[in-house]
C-alpha positions in Angstrom: 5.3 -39.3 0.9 3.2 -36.5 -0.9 4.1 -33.4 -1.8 3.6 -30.3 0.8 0.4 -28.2 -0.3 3.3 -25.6 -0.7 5.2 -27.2 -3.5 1.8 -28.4 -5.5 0.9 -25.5 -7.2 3.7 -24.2 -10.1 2.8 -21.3 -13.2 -0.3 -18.8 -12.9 -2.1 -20.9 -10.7 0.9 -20.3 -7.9 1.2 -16.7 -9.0 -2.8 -16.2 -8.7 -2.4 -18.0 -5.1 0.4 -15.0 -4.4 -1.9 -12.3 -5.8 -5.0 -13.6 -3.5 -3.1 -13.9 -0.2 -1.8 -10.0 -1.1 -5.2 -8.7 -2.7 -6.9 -9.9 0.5 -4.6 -8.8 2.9 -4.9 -5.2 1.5 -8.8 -5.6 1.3 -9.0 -5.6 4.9 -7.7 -2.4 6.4 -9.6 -1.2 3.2 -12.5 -2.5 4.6 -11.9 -1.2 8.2 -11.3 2.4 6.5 -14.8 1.9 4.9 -16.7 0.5 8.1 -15.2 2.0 10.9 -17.0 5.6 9.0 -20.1 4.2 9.3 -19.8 2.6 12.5 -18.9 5.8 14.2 -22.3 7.6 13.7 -24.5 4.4 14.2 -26.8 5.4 16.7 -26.6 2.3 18.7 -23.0 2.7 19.1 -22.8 6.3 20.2 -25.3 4.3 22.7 -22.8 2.1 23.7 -20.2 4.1 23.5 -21.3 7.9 24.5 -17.6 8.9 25.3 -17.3 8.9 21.1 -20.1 12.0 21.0 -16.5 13.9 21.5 -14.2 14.8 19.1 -11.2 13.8 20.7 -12.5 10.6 21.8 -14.1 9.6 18.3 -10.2 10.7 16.8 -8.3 8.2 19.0 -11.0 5.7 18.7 -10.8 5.6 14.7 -6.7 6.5 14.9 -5.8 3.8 17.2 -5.9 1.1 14.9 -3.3 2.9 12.5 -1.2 3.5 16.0 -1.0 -0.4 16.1 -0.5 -1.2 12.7 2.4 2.2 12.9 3.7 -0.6 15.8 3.2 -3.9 13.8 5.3 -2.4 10.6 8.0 -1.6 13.0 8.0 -4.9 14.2 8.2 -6.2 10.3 11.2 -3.6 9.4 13.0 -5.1 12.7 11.6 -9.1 12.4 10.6 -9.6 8.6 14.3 -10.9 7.4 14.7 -13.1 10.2 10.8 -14.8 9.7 10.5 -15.0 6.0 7.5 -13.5 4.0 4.9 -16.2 5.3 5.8 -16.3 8.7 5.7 -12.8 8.9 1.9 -12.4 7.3 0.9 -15.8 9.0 1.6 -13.5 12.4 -0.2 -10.6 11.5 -2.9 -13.1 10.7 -3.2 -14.1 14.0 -3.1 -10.9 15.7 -5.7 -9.7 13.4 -8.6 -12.4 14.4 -7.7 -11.6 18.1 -8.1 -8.0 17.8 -11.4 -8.1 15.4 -12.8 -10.8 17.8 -12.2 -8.3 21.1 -14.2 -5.2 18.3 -17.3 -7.3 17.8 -17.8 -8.4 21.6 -17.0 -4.9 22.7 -19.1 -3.7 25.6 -16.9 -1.3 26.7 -14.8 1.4 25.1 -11.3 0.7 26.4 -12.2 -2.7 25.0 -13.2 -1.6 21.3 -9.6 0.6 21.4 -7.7 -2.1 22.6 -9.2 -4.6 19.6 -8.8 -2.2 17.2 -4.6 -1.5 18.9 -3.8 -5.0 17.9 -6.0 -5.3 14.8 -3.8 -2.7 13.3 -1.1 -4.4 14.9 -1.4 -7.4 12.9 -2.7 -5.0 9.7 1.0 -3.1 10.0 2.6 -7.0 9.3 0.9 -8.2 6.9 0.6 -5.0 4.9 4.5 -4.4 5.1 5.1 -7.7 3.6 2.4 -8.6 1.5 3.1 -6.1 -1.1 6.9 -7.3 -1.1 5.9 -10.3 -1.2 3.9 -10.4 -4.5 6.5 -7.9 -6.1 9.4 -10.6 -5.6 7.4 -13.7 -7.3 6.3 -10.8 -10.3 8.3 -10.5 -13.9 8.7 -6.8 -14.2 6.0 -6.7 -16.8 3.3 -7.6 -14.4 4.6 -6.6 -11.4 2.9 -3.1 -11.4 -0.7 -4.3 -12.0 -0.4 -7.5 -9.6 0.9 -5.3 -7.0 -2.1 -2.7 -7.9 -4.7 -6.1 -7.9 -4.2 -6.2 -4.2 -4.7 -2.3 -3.7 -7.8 -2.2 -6.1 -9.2 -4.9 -3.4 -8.5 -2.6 -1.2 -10.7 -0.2 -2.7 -13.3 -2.5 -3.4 -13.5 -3.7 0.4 -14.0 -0.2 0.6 -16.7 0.6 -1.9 -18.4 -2.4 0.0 -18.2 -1.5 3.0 -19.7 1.5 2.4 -23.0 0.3 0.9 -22.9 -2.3 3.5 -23.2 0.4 6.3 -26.2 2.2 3.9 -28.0 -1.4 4.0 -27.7 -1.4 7.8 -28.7 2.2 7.9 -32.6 0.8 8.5 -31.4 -1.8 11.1 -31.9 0.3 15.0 -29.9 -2.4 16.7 -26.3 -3.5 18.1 -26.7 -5.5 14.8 -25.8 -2.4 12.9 -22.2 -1.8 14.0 -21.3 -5.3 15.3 -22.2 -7.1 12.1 -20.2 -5.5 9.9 -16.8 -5.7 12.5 -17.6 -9.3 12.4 -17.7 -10.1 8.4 -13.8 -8.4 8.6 -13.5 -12.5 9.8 -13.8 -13.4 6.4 -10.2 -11.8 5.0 -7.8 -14.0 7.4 -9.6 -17.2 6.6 -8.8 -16.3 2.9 -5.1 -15.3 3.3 -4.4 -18.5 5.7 -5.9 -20.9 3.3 -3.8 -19.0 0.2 -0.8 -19.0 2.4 -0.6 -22.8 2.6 0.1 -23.4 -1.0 2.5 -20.9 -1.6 6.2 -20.9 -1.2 9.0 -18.5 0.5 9.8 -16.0 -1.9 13.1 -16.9 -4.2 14.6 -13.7 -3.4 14.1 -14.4 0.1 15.7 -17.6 0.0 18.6 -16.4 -2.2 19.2 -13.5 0.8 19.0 -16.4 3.3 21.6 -18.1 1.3 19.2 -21.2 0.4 19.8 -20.9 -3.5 18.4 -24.9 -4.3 15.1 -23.7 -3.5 15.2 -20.6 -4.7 16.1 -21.7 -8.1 13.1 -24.4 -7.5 10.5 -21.5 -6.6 11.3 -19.4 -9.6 11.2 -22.4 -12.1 7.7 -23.1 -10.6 7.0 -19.5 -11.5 7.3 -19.9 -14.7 5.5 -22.9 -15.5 4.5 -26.1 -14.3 6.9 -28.2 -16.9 9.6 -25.6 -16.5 13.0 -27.0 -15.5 15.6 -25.6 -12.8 18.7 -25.5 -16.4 15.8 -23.9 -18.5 17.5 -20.9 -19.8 15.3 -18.0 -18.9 15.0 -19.3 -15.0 19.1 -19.9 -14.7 19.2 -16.2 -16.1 16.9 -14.5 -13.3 18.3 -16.4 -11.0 22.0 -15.8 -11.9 20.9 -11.7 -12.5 19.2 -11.5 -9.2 22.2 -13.8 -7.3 24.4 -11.4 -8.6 23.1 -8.2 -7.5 22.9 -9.8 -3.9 26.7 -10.7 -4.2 27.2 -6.5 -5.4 25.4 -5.0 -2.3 27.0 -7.5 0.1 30.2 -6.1 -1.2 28.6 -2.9 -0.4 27.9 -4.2 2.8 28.8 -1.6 5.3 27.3 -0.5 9.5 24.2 1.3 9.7 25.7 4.4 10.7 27.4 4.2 7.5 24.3 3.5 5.7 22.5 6.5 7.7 25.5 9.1 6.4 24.9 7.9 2.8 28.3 6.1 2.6 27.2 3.0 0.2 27.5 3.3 -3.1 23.9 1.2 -3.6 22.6 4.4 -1.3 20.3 2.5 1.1 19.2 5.6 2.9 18.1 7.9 -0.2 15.7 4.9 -1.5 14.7 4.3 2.2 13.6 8.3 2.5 12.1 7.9 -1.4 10.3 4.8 -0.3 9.0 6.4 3.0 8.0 9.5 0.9 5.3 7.9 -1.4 3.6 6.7 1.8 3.8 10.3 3.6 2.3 12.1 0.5 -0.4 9.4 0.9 -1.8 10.0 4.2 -0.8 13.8 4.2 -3.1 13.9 0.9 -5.9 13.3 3.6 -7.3 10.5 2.4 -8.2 9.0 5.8 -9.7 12.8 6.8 -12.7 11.7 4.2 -12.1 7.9 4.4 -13.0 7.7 8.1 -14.9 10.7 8.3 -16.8 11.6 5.4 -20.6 10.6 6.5 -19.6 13.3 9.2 -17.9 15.5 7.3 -21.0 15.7 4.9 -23.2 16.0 7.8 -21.2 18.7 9.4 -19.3 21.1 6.2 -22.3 20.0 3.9 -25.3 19.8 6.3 -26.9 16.6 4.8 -28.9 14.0 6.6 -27.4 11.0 8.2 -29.0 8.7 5.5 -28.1 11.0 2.6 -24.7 11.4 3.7 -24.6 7.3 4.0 -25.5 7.1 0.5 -23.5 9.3 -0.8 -20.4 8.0 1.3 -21.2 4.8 -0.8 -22.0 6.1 -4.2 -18.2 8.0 -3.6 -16.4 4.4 -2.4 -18.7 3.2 -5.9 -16.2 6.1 -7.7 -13.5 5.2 -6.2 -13.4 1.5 -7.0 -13.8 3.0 -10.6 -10.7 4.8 -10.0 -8.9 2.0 -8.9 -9.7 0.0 -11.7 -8.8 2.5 -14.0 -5.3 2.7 -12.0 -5.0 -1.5 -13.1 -5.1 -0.5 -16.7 -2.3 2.5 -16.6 0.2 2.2 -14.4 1.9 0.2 -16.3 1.4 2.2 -19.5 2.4 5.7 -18.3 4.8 5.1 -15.5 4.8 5.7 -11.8 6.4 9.2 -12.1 3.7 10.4 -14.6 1.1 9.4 -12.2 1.8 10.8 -9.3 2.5 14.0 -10.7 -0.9 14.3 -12.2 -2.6 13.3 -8.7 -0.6 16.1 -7.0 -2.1 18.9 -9.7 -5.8 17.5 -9.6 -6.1 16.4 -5.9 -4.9 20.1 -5.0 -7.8 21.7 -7.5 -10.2 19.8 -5.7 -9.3 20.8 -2.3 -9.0 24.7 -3.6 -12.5 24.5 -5.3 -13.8 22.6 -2.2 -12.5 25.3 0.4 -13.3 27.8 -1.3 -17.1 26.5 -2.2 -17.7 25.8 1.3 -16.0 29.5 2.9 -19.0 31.2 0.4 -21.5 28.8 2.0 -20.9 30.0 4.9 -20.9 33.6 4.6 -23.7 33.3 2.5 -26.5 30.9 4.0 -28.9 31.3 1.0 -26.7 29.6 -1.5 -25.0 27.0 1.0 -27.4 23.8 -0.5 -25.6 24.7 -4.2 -22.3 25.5 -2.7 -22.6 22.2 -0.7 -23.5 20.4 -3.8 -20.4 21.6 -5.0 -18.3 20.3 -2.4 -19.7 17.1 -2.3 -18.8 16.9 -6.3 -14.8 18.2 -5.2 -15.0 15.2 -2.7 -16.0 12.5 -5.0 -13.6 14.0 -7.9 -10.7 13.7 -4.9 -11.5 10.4 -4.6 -11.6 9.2 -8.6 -7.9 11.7 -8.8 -6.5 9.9 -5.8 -7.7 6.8 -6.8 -5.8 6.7 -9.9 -2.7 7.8 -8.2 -1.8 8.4 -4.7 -4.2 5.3 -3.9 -1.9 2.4 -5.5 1.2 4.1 -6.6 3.2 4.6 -3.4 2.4 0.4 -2.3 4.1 0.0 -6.0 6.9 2.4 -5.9 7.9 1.2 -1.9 8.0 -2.6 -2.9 10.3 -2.3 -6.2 12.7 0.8 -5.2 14.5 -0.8 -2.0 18.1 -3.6 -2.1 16.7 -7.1 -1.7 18.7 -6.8 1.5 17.0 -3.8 2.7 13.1 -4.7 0.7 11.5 -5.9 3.6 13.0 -3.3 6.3 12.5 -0.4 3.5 9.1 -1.5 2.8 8.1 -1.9 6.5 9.4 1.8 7.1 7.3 3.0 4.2 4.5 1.1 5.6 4.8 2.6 9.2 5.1 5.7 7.4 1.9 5.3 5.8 0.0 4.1 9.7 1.5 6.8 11.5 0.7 9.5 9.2 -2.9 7.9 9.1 -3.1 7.9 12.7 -2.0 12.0 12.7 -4.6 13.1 10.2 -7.4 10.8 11.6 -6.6 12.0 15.3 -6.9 15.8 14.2 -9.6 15.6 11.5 -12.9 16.3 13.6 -10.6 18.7 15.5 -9.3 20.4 12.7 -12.5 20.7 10.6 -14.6 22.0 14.0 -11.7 24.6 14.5 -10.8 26.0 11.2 -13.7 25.1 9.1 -13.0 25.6 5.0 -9.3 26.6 6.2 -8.6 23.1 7.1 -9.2 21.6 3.2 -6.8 24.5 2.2 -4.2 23.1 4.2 -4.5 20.4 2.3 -4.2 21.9 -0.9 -1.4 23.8 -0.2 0.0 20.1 0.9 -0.8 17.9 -2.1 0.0 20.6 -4.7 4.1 20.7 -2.9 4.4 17.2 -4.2 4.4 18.4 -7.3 8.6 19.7 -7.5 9.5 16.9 -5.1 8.2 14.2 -7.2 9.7 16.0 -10.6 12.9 16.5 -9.2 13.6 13.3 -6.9 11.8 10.5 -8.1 13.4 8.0 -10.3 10.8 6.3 -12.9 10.5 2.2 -11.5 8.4 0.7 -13.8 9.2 -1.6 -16.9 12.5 -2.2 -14.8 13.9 -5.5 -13.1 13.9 -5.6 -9.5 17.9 -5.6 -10.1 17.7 -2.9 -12.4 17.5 -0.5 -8.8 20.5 -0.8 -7.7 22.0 0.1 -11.4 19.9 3.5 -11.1 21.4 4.3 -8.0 24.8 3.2 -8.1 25.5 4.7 -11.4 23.6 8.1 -10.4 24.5 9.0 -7.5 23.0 12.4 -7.4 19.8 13.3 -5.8 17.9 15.2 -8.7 16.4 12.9 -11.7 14.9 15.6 -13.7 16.9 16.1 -17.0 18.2 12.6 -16.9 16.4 10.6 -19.5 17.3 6.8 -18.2 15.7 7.9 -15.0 12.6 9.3 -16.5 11.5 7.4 -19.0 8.8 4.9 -19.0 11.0 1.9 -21.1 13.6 0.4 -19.8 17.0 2.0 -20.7 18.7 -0.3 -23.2 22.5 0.9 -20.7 20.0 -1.3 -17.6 20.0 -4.2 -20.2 23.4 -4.5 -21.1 24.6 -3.8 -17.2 22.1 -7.1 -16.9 23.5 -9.2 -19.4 27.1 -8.3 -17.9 25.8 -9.5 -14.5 24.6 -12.7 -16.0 27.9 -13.5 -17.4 30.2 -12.7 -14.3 27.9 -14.7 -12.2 28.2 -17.3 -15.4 32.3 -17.0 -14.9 32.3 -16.9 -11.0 30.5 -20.3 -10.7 32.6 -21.8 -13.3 30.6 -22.5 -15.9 28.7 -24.7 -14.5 24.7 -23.8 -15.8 26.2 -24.0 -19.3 26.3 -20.8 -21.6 23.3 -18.2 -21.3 22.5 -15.5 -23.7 19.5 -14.5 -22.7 18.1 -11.2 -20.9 14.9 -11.4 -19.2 12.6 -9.1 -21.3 10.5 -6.9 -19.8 
């Protein structure tokens, strides 16, 4: 009898089937981000769908599908244990060709809203476990940029949907909005055919207390002639069998867990994890992501095929970014990065605001003043792009217990959908309302993330995945700042010894049995 397509594949090639499933996954609600703007001022739509002439209508219309995917990472914090990684995305997958399929026949609009409800439905799955699913079959040193690969595809779904709705600008028909709903087909036939070749992640077979495979997946990890007593895999899998064995020591009720009473603190990584993803969405990257042809129709007063173009020179920017995010994040640190985004994403904002208050009081300068703002937009974009864009997917998929990875990760996730859903729903609002004031707001927003970041945020990269619960057990207290093995970009030399000590108890506790081991994964 052959082998399963799931055990054929061993080394890079296996790791590069991970990275597809995860990169393509996160292109889609990238893409949906970039369509759904274009989609919204098509003019046969708003014939289909008149209803979406209103503000409040058009809001819940484009903020429904973050509602469902709010609903779908719930379901991943609650189910995602119990199903395993590829259950888990292999569901989302499904709910995400029903609900595109009910989008693209749409003839009504409680039937667009309801497709789009358990589109995001599936998107909130497979977007919870995706990202924690890549970071678990990563070696620290590439975990940051693999995890980045799928949010750069991200961005590039964007960037092309974006010029795809300037190319369908010239097209008068349905073919204009229902076309590009359909192509979003072409992301769960990618993930399903990646999915059948890859394995259960070794982490989550260890926590499912399945340890002959998972010592079988990691070997196949590292190499296609790589045995299960080769020295480096009986290390990772001692160190990360280990830590498991620490927290279920640590084990205690969730009201426990919600008054901070483990020593691994479950909660304070939970709220760290879940804060990456707020400062996201409350950044008010969906308030230009969905609505930016609008927004430079209505702040700006361009065209509707000017503001097309634009809309896709700025996604062009912004996969620039993102790339540019793939080569650093690694090099300066997650902390570093997210403190510059806060500084320059607030500047733009300011100088946006205030550009677009002097437009209005003074109509004879507003085509310079709105030349400005559109620049402040697309610097936004290139600033969060190589920050608040791919950092917080990162930070919420390394900083969480393996126990608690998938739940903490799903909460950071539904975090990220509902906060989306809250600025999407009130953009048009907002912006109709309060005018230049509403881009303040936002300034004021970003540019508090500053101080929380500085003093609350523990530095994650260059560490093992095992490495957390060292950080948090042996620093209990909340504030970082001051605290150099919590800051710094290498890993602390006191997170290497506590490893090797791991490696060596685990070594005792089993008797011996995988001969001696010396060796500390390197990172």
């Amino acid at each position: 009898m052959g082998l399963k397509l799931s055990d054929r594949l061993s080394g890079r090639w296996l790791l590069t089937f991970v990275t597809i499933a995860n990169a393509c996954s996160m292109a889609w609600f990238g893409y949906d981000q970039g369509v759904f703007s274009g989609v919204l001022i098509s003019a046969d739509f708003k014939a289909h769908f008149p209803e979406t002439r209103h503000a409040s209508t058009s809001g819940i219309t484009t903020s429904c599908f973050s509602l469902g995917a709010f609903f779908g990472a719930i379901c991943a914090f609650t189910f995602g244990d119990k199903l395993g990684r590829r259950k888990t995305v292999a569901m989302g997958l499904a709910f995400n060709v029903v609900g595109a399929v009910l989008q693209i026949v749409s003839w009504h609009l409680p039937q667009m809203i309801v497709g789009r409800i358990i589109n995001g439905f599936g998107m909130g799955l497979t977007s919870s476990t995706c990202p924690v699913y890549q970071s678990e079959c990563s070696s620290p040193r590439s975990r940051g940029k693999l995890v980045v690969v799928g949010s750069l595809c991200n961005t590039a779904a964007f960037c092309l949907a974006s010029w795809m709705n300037y190319g369908l600008y010239f097209q008068g028909s349905a073919l204009q909005w229902r076309f590009p709903l359909g192509f979003q087909l072409i992301f769960p036939v990618v993930v399903g055919t990646a999915l059948l070749f890859i394995p259960e992640s070794p982490r989550w077979l260890l926590l499912k207390d399945r340890p002959d495979e998972a010592i079988q997946v990691i070997a196949r990890l590292a190499g296609p002639a790589v045995a299960i007593d080769d020295p480096d895999v009986m290390a990772q899998f001692l160190s990360i069998q280990s830590a498991l064995q620490e927290e279920r020591k640590d084990r205690r009720p969730i009201l426990d867990i919600l008054r901070s009473r483990d020593k691994t603190q479950t909660l304070r990584r939970l709220l760290l994890s879940c804060g990456t993803q707020f400062m996201q969405q409350f950044s008010g990257v969906n308030a230009l992501g969905y609505y930016l042809p609008t927004l430079l129709q209505q702040s700006v007063g361009l065209g509707e095929k000017m503001s097309r173009l634009l809309t896709a020179v700025n996604g062009t920017i912004y996969l620039f970014a993102a790339f540019c995010c793939l080569l650093i994040i690694d090099r300066f640190g997650r902390r570093k990065m997210m403190l510059y985004g806060s500084l320059t994403m607030g500047s733009c904002y300011l100088i946006a605001s205030i550009s677009l208050k002097y437009a209005e009081s003074d109509p004879s300068r507003k085509q310079l003043l709105g030349r400005v703002t559109t620049a402040m937009f697309f610097l936004y974009y290139f600033f969060y792009g190589t920050s608040f864009a791919k950092v917080p997917w990162v930070y919420n998929s390394e900083v969480n217990s393996l126990a608690w990875r998938t739940r903490g990760a799903a909460a950071a996730t539904a975090t990220n959908w509902m906060g989306g859903f809250i600025v999407t729903q009130f953009t048009k609002v907002g912006v109709n309302n309060l005018h230049w004031r509403f881009y303040l707001i936002f300034a004021i927003i970003v540019w508090a993330y500053f101080p929380v970041v500085f003093c609350l945020y523990p530095e994650t990269s260059q560490r093992t995945l095992e490495d957390m619960d060292e950080i948090f057990i042996q620093n209990p207290s909340l504030i970082v700042c001051g605290k150099r093995a919590l800051t710094q970009r290498e890993r602390p030399v006191e997170f290497i010894e506590a490893e090797a000590r791991r490696i060596a108890e685990e070594q005792n506790a089993i008797g011996g049995k995988v001969g001696a081991i010396t060796h500390v994964e390197q990172v």
